[in-house]
TIFIFI-128853 format. One record per residue (C-alpha): x, z, y. Coordinates in pm, whole numbers, padded with zeros to 5 digits, always signed. Example, Ala and Ser with C-alpha at 12.3 -4.5 7.8 and 13.67 -1.06 7.14 Angstrom:
<marvexs>
+01230+00780-00450/+01367+00714-00106/
</marvexs>
This chain:
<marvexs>
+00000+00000+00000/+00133-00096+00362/+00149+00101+00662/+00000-00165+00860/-00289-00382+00766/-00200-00707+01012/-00173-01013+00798/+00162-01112+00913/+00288-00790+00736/+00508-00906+00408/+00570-00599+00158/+00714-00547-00189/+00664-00209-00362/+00771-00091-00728/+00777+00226-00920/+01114+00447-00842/+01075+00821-00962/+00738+00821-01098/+00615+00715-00705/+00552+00378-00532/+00821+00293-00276/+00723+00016-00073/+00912-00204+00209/+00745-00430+00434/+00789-00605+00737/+00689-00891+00935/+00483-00708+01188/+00665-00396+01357/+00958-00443+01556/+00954-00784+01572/+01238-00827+01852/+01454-00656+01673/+01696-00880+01465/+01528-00762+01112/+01298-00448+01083/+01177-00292+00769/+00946+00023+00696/+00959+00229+00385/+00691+00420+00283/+00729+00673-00038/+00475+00914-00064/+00350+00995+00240/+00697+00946+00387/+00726+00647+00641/+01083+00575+00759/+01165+00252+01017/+01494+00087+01028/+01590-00221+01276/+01873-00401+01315/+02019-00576+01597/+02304-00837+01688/+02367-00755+02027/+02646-01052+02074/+03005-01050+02042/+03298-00769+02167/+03656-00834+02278/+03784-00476+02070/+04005-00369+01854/+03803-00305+01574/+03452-00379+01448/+03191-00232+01730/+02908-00073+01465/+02640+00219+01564/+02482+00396+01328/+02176+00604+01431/+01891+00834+01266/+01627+01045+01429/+01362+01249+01245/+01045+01212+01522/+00889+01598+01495/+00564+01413+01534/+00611+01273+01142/+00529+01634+01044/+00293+01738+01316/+00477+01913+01527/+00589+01963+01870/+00988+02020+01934/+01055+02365+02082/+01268+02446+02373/+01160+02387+02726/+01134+02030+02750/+00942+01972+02512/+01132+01649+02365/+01381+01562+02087/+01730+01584+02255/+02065+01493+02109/+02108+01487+01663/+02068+01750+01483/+02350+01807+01192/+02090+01688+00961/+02069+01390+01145/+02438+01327+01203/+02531+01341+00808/+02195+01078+00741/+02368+00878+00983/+02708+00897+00847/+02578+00830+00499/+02474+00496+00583/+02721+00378+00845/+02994+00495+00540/+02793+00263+00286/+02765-00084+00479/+03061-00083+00711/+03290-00218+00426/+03042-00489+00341/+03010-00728+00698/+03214-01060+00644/+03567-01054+00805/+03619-01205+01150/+03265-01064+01279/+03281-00896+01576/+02947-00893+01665/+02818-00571+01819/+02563-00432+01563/+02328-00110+01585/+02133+00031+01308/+01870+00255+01363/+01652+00440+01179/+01330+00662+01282/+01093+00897+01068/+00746+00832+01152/+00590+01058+00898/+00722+01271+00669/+00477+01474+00393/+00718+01798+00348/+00860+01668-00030/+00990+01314-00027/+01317+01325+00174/+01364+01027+00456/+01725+01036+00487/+01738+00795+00139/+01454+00590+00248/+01636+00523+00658/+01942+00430+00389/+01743+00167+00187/+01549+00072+00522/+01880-00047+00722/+02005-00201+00408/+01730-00407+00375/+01707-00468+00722/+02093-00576+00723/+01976-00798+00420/+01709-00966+00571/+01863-01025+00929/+02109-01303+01060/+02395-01077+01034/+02712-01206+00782/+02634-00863+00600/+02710-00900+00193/+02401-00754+00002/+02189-00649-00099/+02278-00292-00150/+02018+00039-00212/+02046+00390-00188/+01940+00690-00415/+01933+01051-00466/+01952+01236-00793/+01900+01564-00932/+01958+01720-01248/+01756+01980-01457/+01789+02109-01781/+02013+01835-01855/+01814+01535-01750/+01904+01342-01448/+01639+01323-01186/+01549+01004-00951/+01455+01089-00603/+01357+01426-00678/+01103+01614-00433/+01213+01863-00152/+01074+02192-00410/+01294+02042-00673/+01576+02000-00478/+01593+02364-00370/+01494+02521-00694/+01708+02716-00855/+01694+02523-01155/+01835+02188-00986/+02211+02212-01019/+02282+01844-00806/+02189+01722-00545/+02380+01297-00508/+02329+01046-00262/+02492+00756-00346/+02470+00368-00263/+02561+00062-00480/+02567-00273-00497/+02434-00472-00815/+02801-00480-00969/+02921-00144-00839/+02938+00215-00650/+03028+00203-00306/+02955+00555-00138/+02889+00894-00291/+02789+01236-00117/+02710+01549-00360/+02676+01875-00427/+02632+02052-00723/+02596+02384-00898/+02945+02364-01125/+02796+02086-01324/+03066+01955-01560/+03271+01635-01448/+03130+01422-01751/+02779+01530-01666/+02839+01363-01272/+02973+01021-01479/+02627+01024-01648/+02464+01047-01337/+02639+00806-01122/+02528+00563-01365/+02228+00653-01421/+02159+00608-00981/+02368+00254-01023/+02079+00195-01213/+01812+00236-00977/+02051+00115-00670/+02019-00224-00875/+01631-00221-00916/+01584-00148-00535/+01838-00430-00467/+01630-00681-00679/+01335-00569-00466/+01563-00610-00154/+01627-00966-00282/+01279-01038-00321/+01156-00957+00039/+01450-01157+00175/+01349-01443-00075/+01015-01431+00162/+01117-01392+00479/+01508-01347+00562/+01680-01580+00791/+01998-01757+00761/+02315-01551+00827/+02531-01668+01065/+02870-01867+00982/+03164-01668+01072/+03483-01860+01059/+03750-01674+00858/+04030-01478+01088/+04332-01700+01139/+04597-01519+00910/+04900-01575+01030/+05133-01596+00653/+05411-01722+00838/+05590-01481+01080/+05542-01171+00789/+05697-01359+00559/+05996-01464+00820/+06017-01088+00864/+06053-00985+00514/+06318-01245+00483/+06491-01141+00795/+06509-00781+00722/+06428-00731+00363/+06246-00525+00151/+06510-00281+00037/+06544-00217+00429/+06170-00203+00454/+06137+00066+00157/+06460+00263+00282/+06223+00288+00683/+05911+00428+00490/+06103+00634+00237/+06184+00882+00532/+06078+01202+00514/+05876+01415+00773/+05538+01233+00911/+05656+01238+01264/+06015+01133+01153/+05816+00830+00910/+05671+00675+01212/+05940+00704+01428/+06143+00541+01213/+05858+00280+01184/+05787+00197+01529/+06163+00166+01582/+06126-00116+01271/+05876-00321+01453/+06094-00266+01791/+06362-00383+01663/+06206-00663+01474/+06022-00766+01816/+06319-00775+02005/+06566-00929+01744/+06272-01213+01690/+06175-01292+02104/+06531-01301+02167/+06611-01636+02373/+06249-01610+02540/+06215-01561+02847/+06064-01189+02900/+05738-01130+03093/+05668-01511+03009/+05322-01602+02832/+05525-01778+02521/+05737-01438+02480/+05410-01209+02540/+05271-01392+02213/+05554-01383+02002/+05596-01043+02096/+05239-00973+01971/+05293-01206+01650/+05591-00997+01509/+05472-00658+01605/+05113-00783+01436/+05379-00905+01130/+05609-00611+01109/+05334-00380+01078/+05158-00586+00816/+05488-00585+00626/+05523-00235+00620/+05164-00155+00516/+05176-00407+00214/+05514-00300+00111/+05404+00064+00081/+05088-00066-00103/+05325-00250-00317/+05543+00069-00376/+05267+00298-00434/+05111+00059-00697/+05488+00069-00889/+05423+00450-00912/+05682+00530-00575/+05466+00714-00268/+05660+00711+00072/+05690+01136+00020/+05838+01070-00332/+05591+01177-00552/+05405+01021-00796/+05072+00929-00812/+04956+01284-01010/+05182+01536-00812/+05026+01746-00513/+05252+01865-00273/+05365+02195-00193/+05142+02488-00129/+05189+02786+00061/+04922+03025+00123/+04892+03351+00346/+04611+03585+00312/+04555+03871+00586/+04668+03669+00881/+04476+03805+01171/+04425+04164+01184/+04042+04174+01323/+03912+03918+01112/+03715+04010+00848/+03863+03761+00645/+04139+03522+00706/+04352+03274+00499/+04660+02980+00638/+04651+02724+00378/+04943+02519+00414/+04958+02220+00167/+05260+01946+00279/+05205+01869+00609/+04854+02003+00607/+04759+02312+00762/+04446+02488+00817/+04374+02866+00967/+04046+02957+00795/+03840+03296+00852/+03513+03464+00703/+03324+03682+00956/+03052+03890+00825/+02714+03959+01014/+02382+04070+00978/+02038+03890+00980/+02039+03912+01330/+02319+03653+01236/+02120+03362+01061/+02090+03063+01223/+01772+02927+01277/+01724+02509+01181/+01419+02350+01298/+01320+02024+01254/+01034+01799+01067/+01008+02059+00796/+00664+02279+00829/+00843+02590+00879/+01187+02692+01068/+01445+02769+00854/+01665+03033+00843/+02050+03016+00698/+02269+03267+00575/+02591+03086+00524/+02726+02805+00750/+03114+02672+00798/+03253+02506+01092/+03558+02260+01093/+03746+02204+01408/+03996+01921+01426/+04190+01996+01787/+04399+01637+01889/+04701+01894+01849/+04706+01869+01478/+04794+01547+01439/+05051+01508+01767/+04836+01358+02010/+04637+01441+02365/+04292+01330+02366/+03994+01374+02590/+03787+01666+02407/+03412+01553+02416/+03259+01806+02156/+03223+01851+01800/+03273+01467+01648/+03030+01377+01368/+03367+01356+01161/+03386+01720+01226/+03032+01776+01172/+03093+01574+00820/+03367+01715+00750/+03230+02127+00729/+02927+02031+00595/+03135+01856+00283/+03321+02218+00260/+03018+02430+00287/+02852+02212+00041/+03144+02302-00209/+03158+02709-00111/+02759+02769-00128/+02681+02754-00465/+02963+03023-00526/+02847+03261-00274/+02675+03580-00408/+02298+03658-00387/+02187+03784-00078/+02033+04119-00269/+02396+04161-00423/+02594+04092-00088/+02328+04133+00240/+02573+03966+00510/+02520+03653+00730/+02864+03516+00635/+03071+03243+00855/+03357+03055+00800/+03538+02877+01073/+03820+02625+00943/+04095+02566+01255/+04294+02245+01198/+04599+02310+01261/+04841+02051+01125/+04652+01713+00969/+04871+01469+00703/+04569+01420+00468/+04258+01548+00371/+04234+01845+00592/+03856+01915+00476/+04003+02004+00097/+04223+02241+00302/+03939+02420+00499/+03792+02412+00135/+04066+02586-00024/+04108+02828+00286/+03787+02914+00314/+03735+03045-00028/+04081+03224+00044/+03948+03408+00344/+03602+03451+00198/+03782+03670-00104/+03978+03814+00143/+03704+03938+00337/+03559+04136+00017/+03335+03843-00030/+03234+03886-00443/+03206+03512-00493/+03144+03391-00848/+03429+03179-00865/+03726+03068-00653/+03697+02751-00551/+03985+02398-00464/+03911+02104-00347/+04143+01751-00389/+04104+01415-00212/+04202+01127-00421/+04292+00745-00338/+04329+00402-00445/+04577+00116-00429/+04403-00188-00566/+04528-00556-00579/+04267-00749-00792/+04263-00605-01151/+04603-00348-01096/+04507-00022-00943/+04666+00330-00886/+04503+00633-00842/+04668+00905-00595/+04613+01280-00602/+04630+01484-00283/+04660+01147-00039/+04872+01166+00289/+04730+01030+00619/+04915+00655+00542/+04790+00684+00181/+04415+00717+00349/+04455+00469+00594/+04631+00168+00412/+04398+00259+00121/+04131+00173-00017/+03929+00464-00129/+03921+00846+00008/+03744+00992-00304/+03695+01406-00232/+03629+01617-00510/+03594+01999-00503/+03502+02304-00800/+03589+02577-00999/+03746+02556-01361/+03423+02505-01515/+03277+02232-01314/+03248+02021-00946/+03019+02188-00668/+03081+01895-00402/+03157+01518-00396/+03202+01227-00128/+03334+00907-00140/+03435+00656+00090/+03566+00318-00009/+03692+00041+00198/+03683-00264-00081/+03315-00368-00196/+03229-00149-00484/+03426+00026-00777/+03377-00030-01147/+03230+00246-01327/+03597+00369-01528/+03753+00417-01206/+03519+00705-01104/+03583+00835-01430/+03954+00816-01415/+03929+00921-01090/+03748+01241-01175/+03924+01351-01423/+04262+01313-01238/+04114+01509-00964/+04002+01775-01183/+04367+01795-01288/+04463+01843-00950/+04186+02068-00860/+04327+02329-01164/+04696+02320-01072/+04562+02401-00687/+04363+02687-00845/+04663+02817-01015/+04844+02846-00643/+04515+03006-00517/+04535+03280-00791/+04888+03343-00785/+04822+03434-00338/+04489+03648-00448/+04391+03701-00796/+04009+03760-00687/+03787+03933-00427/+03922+04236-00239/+03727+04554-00365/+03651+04621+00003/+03533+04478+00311/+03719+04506+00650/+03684+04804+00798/+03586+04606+01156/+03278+04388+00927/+02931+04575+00997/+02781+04779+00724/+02463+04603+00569/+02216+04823+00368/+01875+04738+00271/+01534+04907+00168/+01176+04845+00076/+00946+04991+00266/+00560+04989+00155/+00444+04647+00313/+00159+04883+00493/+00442+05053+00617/+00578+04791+00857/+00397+04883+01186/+00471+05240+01165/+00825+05137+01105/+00801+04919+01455/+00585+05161+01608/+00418+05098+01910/+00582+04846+02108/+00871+04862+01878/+00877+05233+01981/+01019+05393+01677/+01233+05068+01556/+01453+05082+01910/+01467+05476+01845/+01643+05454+01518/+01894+05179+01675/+01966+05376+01975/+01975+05681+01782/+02236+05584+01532/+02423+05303+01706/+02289+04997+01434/+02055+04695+01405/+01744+04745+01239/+01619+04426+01065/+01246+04360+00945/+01346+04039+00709/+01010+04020+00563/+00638+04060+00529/+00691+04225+00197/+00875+04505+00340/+01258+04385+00326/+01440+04579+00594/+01808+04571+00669/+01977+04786+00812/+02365+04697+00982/+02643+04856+01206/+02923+05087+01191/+03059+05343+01076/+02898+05296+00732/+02725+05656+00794/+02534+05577+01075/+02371+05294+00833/+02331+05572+00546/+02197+05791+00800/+01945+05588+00950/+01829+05452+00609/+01724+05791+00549/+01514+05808+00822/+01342+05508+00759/+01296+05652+00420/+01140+05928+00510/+00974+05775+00728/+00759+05536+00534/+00758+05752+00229/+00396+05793+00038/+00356+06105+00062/+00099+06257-00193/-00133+06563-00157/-00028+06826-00369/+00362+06759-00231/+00537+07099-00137/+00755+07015+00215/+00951+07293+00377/+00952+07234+00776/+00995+07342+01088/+00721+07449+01333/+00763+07181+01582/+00427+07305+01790/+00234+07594+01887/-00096+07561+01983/-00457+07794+01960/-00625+07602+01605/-00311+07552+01438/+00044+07459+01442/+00216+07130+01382/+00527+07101+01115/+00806+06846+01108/+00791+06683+00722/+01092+06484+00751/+01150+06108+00929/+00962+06162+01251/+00683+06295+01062/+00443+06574+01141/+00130+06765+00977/-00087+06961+01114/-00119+07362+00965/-00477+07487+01059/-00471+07879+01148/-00725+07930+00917/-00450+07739+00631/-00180+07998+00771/-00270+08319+00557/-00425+08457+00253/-00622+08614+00513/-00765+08592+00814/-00458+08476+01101/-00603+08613+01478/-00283+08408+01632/-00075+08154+01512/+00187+08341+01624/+00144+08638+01358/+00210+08377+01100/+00502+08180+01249/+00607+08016+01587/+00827+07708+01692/+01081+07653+01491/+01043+07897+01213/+01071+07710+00886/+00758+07716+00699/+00629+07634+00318/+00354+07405+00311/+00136+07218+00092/-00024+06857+00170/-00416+06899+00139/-00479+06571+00311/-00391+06250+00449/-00615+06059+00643/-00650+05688+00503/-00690+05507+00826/-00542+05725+01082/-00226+05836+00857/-00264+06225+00977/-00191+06490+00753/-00337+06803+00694/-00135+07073+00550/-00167+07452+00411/+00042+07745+00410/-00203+07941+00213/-00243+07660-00078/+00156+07708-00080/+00144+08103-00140/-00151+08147-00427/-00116+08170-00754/-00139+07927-01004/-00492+08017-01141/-00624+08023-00776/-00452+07646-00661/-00717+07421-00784/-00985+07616-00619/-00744+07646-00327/-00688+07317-00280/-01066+07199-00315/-01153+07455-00057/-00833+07312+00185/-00912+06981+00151/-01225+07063+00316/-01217+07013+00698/-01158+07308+00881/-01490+07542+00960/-01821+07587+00765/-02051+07375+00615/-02184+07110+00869/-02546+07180+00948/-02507+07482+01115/-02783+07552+01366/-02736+07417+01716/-02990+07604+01886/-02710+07871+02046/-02351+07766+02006/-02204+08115+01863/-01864+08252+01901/-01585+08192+01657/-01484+07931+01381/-01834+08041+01281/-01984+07865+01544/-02318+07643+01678/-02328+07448+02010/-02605+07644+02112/-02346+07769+02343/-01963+07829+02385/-01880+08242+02387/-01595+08366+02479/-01248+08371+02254/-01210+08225+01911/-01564+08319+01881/-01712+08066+02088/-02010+07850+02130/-02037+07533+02365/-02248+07688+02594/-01933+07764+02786/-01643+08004+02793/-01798+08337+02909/-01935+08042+03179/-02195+07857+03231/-02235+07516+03393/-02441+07615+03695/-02203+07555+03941/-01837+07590+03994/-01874+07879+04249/-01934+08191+04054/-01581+08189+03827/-01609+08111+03459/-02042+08132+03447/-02187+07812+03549/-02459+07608+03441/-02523+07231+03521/-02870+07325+03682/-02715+07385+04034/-02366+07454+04166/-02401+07717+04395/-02451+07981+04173/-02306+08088+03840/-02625+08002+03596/-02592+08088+03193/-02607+07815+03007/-02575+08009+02677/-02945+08033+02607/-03018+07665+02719/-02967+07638+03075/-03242+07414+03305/-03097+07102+03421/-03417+07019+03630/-03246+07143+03979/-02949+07278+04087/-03121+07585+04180/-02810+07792+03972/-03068+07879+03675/-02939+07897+03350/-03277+07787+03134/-03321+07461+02996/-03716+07464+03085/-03775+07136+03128/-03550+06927+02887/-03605+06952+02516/-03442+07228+02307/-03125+07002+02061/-03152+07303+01792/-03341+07058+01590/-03030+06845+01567/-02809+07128+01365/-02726+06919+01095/-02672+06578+01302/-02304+06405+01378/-02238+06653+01613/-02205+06943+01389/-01828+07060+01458/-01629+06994+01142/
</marvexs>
């Protein structure tokens, strides 16, 4: 089914993971070069492509973009403006996924400017549009002008129980029983870019599903085929690049290749390309000598033999490396030295310099709280919280240069996201280990793969830290040298070895399996016994760089820094939760002030955390909030302290902020005149819980349940739980003195009535007697007082006697 119903629109659709994907196009976008919408699901992703003309640069002038429209999932950004503003990370790695997959595959000599973009336009919460903006742009690519060489699709698998899963759902993806999660891209003959993580899943388990997704990539590209057999357009003609054979090949002869193998033989990066650009200057000045300088004829040659030298010098360290010599002297299996410091930086919480060759990365663990997470919002239906997250930084400094700094790059975005998609699956449960935890990977000297060094680091520093993580985890990148069928594989590739490559294959894990994959390649497409060789030189690699690891720290320190916050939890009664807030977050700002820590609600089920420093505080105030929320039961014995005074009763600290109220006539075995006879403020006092008020949370307590014996408690207790006074229905025609009492009127002391106080309500002249019949005099109001006039008499003559309401509501209980 199509998105749009216009005639015009052109669609193919087949079955992929038990659901209909679908491309058409024809309709939308239609000034775009080629535009394509996928629908799977309810998921609608649209990719265009343009040709915006041709560049004068230096290299090939391709834009990549992805954007997840909030409205695809009914929703309205957040922030003040109100608008999607610049990529999310999310969006970033969807972009680099694709722009990684087709940039290898447009014909040499175009130079075209070319911008892919992709939007989401709905998105139904479990079929994931990152794949789907993949397979759009490739299709678009396909179906446009553009010299691109397709068709090529995308995929992502999963694996349960030992079965590998096609395009697996969002709740699939993040169950616990999914140990992969693989994005990968082929062509009909072979792989061409691979992004995973995965759950220690053994190496020969990832072979089986890389071909399994080839699989799939090839019945998307037959669809591909098919739309473009309906309405693609002719691509346009590049002519191939004038290759200039001639002036390399008068510089080999000239200079040789013993001379050229002795230049990139020297050791030290730095001291490498020195002695490399002093090659190509002496080559350009030995080969424009008789020209005349500054003159158009000797600016050209002068650009031919530089163009030559350095073409000589790439292919002759291909042409070494494939002979089994690398320009460092190793061969294609060694990895270079490792040196590894744990404990670096005194504050840190955790801290690690992983030096391997002439790569170098400071990498440190910080621990935090839940205030800590970071929140991710997006096009899913609720914000998301996360509890681990790693950030790479790549400073120019690293590598020897001075460059404008413009923000985090998406390489740098990439790049952490690849290592904290190898750490996270190692990390302990959050009920084992309750921390926020943060890694931060400083570059600080770059001669290849610096992201398997922030990998290796940051498990370093996170065991270093105290961090119990399952397993340690290493991380290796691994290259190619290929010349038609002859190939070598290279472990632990330098910064040459990446760029005159042809593949940058990164592969991380523990001893028992991989947790995270990526792969770029620069030919079109690998055969399927490379990746294997690949992977299992790389694991290789990966357990000789675990050896190193152990030897620097055998596992997790049994302690945490001393400076890292203290995280406790509890569960609290969910019914508990607003008493644990209090009003206006009353109580929960008490116990942080109080004790100096952050108190953490992290749930509706009753989840709270609590962190800080010293660790006793945290013990201290977890206490409280224990006794705070604690069910307390009638029948429980509490000792307390009198915390109040007053006429009817006192009021008794039970622990946590807690109070209960004591009536006098709950003091004594007998009858208590005072309160005071009994106990007063701050005496510590015995007491029984008779009853606890089911909406308003009050409790009632008794001293006397607390002293009888046990033949009398039962009879006790029935009798306590009673509210305080007689039996309602009581009559009301005089209000009689004491606890004994009827409103027929209020007497004087503890024997009282509501008639009034030894007063009446006549007026407010004549002391304590008053009655409400007149002011001006001091009318009793004991026997009924006469509010007709305010003539100061105390009868109630004309108004009708209330004794006939004894037994109503207003009987005092």
């Amino acid at each position: 089914m199509t998105l749009s119903k216009n005639k015009n629109v052109v669609a193919v659709s087949r079955e992929i993971g038990g659901r209909t994907l679908t491309l058409e196009t024809g309709w939308v976008a239609k000034q775009a070069s080629a535009s394509v919408i996928v629908s799977y699901g309810e998921t609608v992703v649209m990719s265009t492509v343009v040709d915006g003309g041709p560049k004068d640069l230096p290299f090939f002038p391709l834009t990549v973009d992805y954007r997840e429209k909030t409205y695809a999932a009914g929703k309205i950004p957040g922030g003040f403006f109100k608008r999607e503003a610049r990529p999310s990370t999310k969006e970033v790695l969807a972009m680099r996924l694709l722009d990684r997959s087709v940039r290898p595959m447009f014909t040499d000599g175009y130079q075209n400017e070319v911008q892919v973009m992709g939007a989401v336009l709905s998105y139904d919460q479990e079929n994931e549009p990152e794949v789907l903006s993949m397979i759009g742009g490739m299709a678009a690519l396909h179906l446009s002008k553009i010299p691109w060489t397709g068709p090529m699709a995308a995929v992502r698998l999963g694996w349960v129980d030992g079965n590998v899963l096609v395009n697996p759902t969002r709740s699939i993806v993040e169950s616990d029983v999914n140990r992969l999660d693989l994005t990968m891209s082929a062509t009909m003959d072979s792989v061409c870019m691979v992004e995973a993580g995965a759950e220690e899943l053994p190496d020969s388990e990832v072979t089986i599903a890389l071909s399994a997704g080839h699989q799939v990539c090839q019945q998307i590209c037959e669809m591909i085929e098919e739309l473009r057999g309906q309405v693609g357009v002719a691509k346009i003609v590049v002519e191939a690049p004038v290759v200039d054979e001639q002036t390399p090949a008068e510089v080999l002869e000239k200079y040789g290749d013993a001379a050229i193998r002795a230049v990139l033989l020297t050791q030290g990066k730095f001291e490498r390309y020195d002695a490399i650009d002093a090659f190509v200057a002496k080559a350009i000045e030995e080969m424009t000598a008789g020209l005349e300088a500054g003159s158009d004829e000797f600016a050209t040659r002068a650009a031919e033999v530089k163009a030559a030298a350095k073409k000589v010098v790439n292919n002759t360290e291909r042409r070494m490396t494939l002979e089994g010599q690398r320009v460092d002297q190793r061969d294609t299996k060694t990895v270079r030295p490792i040196e590894i410091e744990t404990q670096l930086l005194p504050r840190a919480h955790g801290s690690a310099l992983f030096t391997r060759g002439e790569t170098q990365a400071i990498v440190t663990t910080t621990l935090g709280s839940s205030d800590d997470e970071m929140f991710i919002d997006g096009i899913n239906a609720e914000k998301r919280k996360s509890k681990f997250y790693l950030h790479y930084n790549f400073p120019p400094f690293c590598t020897g240069e001075a460059k404008m700094l413009r923000g985090t790059s998406r390489r740098e975005q990439g790049h952490g996201a690849l290592a904290e998609r190898a750490l996270a699956p190692m990390l302990p449960d959050y009920g084992d280990f309750p921390y926020t935890i943060r890694i931060v990977s400083d570059i600080t000297e770059s001669n290849g793969s610096s992201s398997m060094a922030s990998v290796c680091g940051g498990c370093l520093s996170l065991m270093d830290a105290g961090v119990p993580v399952k397993a340690p985890v290493a991380g290796i990148a691994m290259g190619l040298i290929m010349e038609g069928e002859e190939y070598a594989i290279l472990s632990d590739i330098l910064g040459s070895e990446d760029h005159h490559g042809d593949m940058d294959f990164k592969v991380t894990g523990t001893r028992e399996g991989i947790t995270a994959l990526q792969m770029d390649i620069k030919v079109k497409g690998l055969r399927q016994e490379i990746l294997d060789e690949a992977l299992q030189q790389a694991r290789d690699g990966r357990l000789h760089i675990l050896d190193c690891m152990e030897e620097a720290l055998q596992g997790p320190r049994e302690n945490i820094s001393p400076y890292a916050p203290a995280n406790k939890a509890i569960k609290i009664p969910a019914a508990k939760i607003g008493f644990l807030i209090g009003p206006k977050g009353a109580n929960i700002k008490k116990l942080q002030e109080e004790f100096a820590v952050q108190v953490n609600i992290l749930d509706d089920e009753g989840n709270v955390q609590v962190s800080g420093t010293p660790v006793e505080n945290v013990e201290a105030c977890l206490e409280m909030i224990r006794m705070q929320t604690r069910e307390m039961e009638i029948g429980e014995r509490i000792t307390g302290k009198v915390t109040s005074v007053k006429d009817f009763g006192c009021f008794i600290d039970l622990g946590g902020g807690r109070e209960g109220m004591c009536h006098i006539s709950e003091l004594d075995l007998g009858r208590v005149e005072s309160v005071t006879d009994v106990c007063d403020f701050g005496d510590e006092v015995e007491v029984v819980v008779v009853n606890i008020d089911e909406r308003s949370g009050k409790i009632r307590l008794s001293r006397r349940v607390a002293l009888v014996s046990e033949e009398e408690y039962e009879d006790a207790m029935a009798a306590a739980s009673r509210p305080s006074g007689p039996p309602r229905g009581g009559d009301r025609g005089g209000r009689g003195g004491g606890r004994d009492r009827d409103r027929g009127g209020r007497g004087g002391g503890r024997d009282r009535d509501r008639g009034g106080r030894d007063r009446d309500r006549g007026g407010r002249d004549g002391g304590g007697d008053r009655d409400r019949g007149g002011r001006d005099g001091g009318g009793d109001r004991g026997g009924g007082g006469d509010r007709g006039g305010n003539d100061g008499g105390g009868g109630r003559s004309e108004r009708p006697r209330r004794d006939d309401r004894a037994g109503s509501a207003f009987a005092d209980g």
